[in-house]
BAZADO-444778 format. One record per atom (N, C-alpha, C, O): residue in three letters; residue number from 1; atom name; x, y, z. Coordinates in steps of 0.02 Angstrom, whole numbers. Example, Ala and Ser with C-alpha at 12.3 -4.5 7.8 and 13.67 -1.06 7.14 Angstrom:
<rs>
[r ALA,1,N,[660,-284,390]]
[r ALA,1,CA,[615,-225,390]]
[r ALA,1,C,[660,-165,390]]
[r ALA,1,O,[712,-166,423]]
[r SER,2,N,[642,-112,354]]
[r SER,2,CA,[684,-53,357]]
[r SER,2,C,[645,2,394]]
[r SER,2,O,[670,57,402]]
</rs>
This chain:
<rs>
[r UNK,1,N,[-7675,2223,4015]]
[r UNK,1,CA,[-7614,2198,4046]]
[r UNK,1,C,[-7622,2202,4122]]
[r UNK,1,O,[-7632,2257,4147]]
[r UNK,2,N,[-7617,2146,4162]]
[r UNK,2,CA,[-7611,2157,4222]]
[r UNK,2,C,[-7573,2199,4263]]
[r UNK,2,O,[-7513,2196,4252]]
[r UNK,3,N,[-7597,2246,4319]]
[r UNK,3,CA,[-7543,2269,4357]]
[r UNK,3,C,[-7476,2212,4400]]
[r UNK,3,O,[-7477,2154,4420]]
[r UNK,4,N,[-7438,2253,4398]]
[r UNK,4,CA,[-7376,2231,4440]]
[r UNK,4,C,[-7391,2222,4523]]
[r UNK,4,O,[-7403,2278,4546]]
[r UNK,5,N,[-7393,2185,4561]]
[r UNK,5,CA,[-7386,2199,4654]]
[r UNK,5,C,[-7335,2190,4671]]
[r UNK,5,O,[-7309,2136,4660]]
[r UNK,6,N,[-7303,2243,4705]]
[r UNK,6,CA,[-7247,2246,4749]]
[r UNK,6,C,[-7245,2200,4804]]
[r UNK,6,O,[-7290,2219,4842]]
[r UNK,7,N,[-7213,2144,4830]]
[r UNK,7,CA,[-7232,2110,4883]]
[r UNK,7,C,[-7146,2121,4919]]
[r UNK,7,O,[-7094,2102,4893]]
[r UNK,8,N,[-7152,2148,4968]]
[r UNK,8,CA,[-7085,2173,5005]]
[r UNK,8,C,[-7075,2110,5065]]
[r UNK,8,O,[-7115,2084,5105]]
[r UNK,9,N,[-7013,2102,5054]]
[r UNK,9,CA,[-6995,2039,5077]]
[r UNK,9,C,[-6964,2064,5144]]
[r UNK,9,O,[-6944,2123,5146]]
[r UNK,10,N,[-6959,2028,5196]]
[r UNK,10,CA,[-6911,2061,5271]]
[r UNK,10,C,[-6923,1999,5317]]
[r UNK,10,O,[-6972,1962,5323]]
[r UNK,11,N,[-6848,1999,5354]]
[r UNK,11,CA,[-6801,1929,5391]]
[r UNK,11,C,[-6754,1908,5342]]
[r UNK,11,O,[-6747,1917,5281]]
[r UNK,12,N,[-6729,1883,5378]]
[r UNK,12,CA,[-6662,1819,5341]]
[r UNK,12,C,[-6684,1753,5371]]
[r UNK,12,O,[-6737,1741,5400]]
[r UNK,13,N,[-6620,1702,5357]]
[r UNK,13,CA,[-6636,1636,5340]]
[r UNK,13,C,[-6573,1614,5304]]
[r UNK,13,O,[-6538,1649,5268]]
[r UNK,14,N,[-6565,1553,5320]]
[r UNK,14,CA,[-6536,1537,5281]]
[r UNK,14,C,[-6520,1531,5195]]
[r UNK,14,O,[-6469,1535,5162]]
[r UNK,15,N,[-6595,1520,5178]]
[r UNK,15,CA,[-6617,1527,5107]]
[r UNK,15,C,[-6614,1623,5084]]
[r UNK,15,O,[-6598,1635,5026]]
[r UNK,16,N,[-6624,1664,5115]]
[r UNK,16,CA,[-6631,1705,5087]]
[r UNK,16,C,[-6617,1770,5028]]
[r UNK,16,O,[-6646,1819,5005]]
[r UNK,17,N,[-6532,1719,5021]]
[r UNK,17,CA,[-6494,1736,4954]]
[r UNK,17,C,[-6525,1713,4904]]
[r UNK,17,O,[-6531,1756,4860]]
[r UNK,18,N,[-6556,1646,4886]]
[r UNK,18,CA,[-6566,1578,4875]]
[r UNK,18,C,[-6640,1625,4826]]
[r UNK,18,O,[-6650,1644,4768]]
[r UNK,19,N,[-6668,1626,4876]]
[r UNK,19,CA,[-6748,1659,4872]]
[r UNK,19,C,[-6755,1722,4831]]
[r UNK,19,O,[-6801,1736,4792]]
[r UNK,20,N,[-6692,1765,4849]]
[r UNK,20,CA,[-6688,1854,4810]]
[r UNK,20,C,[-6669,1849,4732]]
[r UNK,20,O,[-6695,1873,4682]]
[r UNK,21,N,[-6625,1816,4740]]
[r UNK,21,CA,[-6603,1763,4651]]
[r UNK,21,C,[-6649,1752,4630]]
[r UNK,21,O,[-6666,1797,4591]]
[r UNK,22,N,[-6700,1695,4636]]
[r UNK,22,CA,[-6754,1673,4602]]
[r UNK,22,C,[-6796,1726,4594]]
[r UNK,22,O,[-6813,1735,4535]]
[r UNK,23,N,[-6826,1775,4646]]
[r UNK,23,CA,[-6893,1828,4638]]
[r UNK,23,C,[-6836,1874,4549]]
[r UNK,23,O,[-6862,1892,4496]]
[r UNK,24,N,[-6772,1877,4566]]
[r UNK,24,CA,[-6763,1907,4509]]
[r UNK,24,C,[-6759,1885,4460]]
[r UNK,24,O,[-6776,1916,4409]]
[r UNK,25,N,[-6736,1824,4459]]
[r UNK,25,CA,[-6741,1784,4392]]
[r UNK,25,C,[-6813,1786,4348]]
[r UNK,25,O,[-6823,1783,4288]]
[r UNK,26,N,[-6856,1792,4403]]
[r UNK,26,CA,[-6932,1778,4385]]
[r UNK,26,C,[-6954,1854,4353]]
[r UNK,26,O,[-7009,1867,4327]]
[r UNK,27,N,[-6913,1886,4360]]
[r UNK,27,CA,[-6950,1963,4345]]
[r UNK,27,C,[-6997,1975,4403]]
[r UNK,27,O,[-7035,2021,4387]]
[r UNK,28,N,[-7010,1951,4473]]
[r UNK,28,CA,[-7025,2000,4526]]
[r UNK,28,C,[-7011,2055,4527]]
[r UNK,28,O,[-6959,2081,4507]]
[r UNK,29,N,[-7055,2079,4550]]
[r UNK,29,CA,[-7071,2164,4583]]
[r UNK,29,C,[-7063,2148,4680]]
[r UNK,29,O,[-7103,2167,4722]]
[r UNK,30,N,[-7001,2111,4692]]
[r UNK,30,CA,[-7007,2063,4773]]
[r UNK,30,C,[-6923,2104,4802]]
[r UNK,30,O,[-6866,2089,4785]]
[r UNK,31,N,[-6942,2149,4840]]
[r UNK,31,CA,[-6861,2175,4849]]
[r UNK,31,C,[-6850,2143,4933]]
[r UNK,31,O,[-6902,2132,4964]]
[r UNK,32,N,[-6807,2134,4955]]
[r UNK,32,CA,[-6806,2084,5008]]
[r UNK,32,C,[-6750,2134,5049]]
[r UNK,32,O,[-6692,2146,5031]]
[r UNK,33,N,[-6783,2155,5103]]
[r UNK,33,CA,[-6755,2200,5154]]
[r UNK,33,C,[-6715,2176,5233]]
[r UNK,33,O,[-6684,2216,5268]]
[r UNK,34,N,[-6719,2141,5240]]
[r UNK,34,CA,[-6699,2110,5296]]
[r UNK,34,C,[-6734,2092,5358]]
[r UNK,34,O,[-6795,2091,5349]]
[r UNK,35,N,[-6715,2077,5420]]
[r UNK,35,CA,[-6742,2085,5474]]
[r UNK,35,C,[-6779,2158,5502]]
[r UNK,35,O,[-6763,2217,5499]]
[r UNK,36,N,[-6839,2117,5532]]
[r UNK,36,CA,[-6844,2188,5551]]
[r UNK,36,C,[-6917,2201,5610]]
[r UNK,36,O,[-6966,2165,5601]]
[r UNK,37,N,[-6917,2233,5647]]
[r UNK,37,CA,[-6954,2205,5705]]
[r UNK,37,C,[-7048,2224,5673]]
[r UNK,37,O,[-7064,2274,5640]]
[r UNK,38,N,[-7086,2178,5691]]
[r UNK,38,CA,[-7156,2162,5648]]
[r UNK,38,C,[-7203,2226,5652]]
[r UNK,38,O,[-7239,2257,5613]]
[r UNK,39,N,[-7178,2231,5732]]
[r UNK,39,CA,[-7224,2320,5736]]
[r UNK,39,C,[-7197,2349,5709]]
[r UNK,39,O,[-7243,2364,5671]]
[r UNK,40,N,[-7154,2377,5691]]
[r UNK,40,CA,[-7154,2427,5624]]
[r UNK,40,C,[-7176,2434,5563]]
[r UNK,40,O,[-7186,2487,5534]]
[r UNK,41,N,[-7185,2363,5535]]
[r UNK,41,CA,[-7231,2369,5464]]
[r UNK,41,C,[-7301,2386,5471]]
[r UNK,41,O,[-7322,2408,5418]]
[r UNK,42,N,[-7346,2384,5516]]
[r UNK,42,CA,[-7385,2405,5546]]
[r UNK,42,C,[-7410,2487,5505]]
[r UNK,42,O,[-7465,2503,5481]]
[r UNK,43,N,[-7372,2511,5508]]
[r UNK,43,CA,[-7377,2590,5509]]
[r UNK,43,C,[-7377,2619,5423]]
[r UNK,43,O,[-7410,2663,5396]]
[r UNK,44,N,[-7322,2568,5394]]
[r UNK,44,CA,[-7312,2563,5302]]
[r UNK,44,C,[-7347,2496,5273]]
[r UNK,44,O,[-7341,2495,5211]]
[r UNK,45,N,[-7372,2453,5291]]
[r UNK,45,CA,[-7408,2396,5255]]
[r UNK,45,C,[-7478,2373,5308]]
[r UNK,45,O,[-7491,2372,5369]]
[r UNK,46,N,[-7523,2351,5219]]
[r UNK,46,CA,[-7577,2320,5258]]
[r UNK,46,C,[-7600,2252,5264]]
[r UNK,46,O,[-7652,2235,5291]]
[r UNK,47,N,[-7544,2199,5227]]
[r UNK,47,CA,[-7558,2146,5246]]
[r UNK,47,C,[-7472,2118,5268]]
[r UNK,47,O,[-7416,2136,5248]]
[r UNK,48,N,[-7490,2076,5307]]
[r UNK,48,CA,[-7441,2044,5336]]
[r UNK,48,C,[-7441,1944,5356]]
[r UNK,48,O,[-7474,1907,5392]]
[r UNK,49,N,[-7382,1934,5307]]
[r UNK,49,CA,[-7399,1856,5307]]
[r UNK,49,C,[-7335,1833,5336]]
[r UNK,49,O,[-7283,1859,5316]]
[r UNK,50,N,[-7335,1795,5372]]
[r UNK,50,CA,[-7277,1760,5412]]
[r UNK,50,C,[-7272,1680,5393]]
[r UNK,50,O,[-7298,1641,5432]]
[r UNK,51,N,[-7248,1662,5347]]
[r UNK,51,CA,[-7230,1598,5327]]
[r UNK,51,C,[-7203,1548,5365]]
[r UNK,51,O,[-7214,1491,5344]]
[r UNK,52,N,[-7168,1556,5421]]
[r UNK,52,CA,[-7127,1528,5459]]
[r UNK,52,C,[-7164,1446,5480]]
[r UNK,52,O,[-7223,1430,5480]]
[r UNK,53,N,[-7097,1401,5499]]
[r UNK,53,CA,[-7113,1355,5518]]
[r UNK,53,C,[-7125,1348,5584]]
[r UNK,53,O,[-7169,1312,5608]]
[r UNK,54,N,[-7070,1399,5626]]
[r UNK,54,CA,[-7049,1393,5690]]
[r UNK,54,C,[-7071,1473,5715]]
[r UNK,54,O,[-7027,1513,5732]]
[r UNK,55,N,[-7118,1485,5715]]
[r UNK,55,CA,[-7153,1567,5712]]
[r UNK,55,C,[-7133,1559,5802]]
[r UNK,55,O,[-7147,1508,5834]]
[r UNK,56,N,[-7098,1621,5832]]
[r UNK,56,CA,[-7110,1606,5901]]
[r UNK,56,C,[-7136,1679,5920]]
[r UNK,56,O,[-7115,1726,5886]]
[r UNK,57,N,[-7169,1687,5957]]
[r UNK,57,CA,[-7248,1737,5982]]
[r UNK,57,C,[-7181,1760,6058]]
[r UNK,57,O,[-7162,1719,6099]]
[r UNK,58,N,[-7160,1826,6055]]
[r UNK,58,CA,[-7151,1852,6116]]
[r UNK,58,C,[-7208,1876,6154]]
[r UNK,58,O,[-7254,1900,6121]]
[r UNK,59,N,[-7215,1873,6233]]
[r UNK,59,CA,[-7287,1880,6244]]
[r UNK,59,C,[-7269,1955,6267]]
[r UNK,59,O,[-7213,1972,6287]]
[r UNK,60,N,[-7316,1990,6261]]
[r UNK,60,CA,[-7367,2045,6274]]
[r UNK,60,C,[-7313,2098,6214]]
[r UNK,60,O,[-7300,2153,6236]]
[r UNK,61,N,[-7286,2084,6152]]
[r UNK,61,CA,[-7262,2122,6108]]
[r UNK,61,C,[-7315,2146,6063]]
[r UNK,61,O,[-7365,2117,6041]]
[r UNK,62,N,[-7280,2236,6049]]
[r UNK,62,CA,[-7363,2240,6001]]
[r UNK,62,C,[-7361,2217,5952]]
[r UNK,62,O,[-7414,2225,5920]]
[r UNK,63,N,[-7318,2185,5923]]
[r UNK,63,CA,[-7331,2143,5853]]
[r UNK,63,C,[-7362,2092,5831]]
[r UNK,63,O,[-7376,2073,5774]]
[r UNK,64,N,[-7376,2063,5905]]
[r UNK,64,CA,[-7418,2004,5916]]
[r UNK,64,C,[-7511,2010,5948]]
[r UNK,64,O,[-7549,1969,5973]]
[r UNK,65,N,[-7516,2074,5931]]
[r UNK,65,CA,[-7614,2115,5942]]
[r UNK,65,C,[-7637,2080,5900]]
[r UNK,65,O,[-7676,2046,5933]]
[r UNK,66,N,[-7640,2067,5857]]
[r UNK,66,CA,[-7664,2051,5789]]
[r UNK,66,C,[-7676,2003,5800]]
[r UNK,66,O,[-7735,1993,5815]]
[r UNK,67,N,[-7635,1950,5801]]
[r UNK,67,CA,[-7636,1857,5781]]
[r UNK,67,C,[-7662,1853,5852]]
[r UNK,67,O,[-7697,1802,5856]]
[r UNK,68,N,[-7658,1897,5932]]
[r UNK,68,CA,[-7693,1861,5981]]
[r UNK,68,C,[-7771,1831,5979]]
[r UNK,68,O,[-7797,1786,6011]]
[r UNK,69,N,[-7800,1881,5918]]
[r UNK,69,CA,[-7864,1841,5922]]
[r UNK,69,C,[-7888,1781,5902]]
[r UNK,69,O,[-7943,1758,5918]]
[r UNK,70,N,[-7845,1753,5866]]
[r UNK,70,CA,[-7828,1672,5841]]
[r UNK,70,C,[-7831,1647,5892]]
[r UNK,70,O,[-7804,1674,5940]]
[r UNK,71,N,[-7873,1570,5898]]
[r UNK,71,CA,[-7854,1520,5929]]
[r UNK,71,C,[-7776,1475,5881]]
[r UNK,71,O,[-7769,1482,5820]]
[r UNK,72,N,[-7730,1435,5920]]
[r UNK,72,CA,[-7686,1424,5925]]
[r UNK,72,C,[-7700,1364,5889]]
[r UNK,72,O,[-7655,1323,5878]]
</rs>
């Protein structure tokens, strides 16, 4: 039997009632926490995916070390 992954959800949106419904309907293991500033997951998680359409990069924030080594 496969294990379960916890995938912890954080921000809002418009959709994000929309989105918490479905992960439960589905039987997710997806608990959806809210906003919340990026450097802090840092410290409790090791991957970090930002879906966004409209992603906006504050400059010299430490949340943004990571993705600076990307070209744009």
């Amino acid at each position: 039997m496969p294990k379960k992954v916890t995938i912890d959800m954080y921000g809002g949106g418009p959709n994000q009632e929309e989105a918490s419904e479905k992960a439960l309907n589905m039987g997710l293991d997806m608990p959806f926490h809210g906003p919340i500033d990026h450097s802090e997951l840092g410290f409790t998680h090791k991957i970090f995916v930002n879906p966004s359409l409209s992603f906006v990069v504050l400059p010299n924030h430490p949340s943004n070390d990571f993705f600076a080594q990307f070209p744009n």
